[in-house]
N, C-alpha and C positions, 0 to 999 in steps of 0.2 A: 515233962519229957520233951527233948529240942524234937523235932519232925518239920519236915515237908512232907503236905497233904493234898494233892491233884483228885477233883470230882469236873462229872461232866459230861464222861462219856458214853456213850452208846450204840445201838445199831441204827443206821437211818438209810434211805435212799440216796443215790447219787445225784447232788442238785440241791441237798440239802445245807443246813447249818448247825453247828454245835459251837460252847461256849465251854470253855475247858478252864478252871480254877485251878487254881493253886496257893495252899492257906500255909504259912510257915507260924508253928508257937514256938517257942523260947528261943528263935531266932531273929535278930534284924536282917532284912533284906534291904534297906533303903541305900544299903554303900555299894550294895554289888549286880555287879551284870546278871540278870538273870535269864536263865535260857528253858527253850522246851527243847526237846530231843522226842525221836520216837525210834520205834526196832521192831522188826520183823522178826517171826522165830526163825534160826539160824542167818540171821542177817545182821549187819552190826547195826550199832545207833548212830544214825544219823539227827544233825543240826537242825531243827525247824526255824525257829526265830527267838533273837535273842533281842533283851533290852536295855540300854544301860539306867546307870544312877539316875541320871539328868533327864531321862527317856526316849532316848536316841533308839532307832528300831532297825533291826539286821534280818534278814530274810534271808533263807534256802530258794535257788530261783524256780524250784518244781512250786513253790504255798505261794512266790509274789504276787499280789494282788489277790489272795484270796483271805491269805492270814493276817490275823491285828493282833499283835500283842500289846498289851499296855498293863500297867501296873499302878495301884494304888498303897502309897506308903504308908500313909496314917495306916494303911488299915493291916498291914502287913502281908499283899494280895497282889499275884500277879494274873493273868489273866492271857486265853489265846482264842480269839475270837475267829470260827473258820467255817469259809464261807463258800458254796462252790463246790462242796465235795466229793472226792471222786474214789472211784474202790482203790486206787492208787496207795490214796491217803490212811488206808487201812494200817491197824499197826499199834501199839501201844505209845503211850503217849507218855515223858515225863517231862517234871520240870525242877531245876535241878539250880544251886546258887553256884556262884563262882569263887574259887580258892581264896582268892587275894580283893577285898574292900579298895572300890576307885582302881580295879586293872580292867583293862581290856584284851589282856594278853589272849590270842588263842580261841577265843571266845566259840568260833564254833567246832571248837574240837572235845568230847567228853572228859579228857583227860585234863581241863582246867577247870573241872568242877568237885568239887569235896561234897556236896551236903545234894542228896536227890529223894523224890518222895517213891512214893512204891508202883505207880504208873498206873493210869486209867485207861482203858480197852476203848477204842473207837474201830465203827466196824461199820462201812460204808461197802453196801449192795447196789447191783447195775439193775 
């Protein structure tokens, strides 16, 4: 079964860090941008950080400097390393591949992504 699979998150204090995964099987992710997204209930998704093929790294300017994305292709593995965290950053978290293999089109808009996992709850107290 093709899936994106995001593990990682939890409750923590603000100040803290979490390491947010993301496992795709019967998918390659190595041709395309891959991005995290997160959403408030009744708030739409917003962009966090996206990363390309070659691993170029794009950032939301609310996570600069806190967030790392980086990605491991052998393994099939993207990754949002976040650091700094604020109740702000509260919010469910996904990570989600890009429509089009080698595009950049759009990248931080959810509407160029086809393929997303089911989202992990990160939940950051003052």
């Amino acid at each position: 079964q093709e899936q994106l699979v995001e593990s990682g998150g939890g409750l923590v204090q603000a100040g803290a860090s979490l390491r947010l995964s993301c496992a795709a099987s019967g998918r390659t992710l190595s041709m395309y941008y891959m991005g995290w997204f997160r959403q408030d209930p009744g708030k739409e998704r917003e962009f966090v950080a996206a990363i390309s093929w070659s691993g170029s790294t794009y950032y939301a300017d609310s996570v600069k400097g806190r967030f790392t994305i980086t990605r491991d292709n052998a393994k099939n593995m993207v990754y949002l390393q976040m650091n700094s965290l604020k109740p702000e950053d509260t919010a469910v978290y996904y990570c989600a591949r890009n429509k089009l293999p080698y595009s950049s089109i759009n990248y931080v808009r959810p509407t160029a992504y086809d393929y997303w996992g089911q989202g992990t709850q990160v939940t950051v107290s003052s």
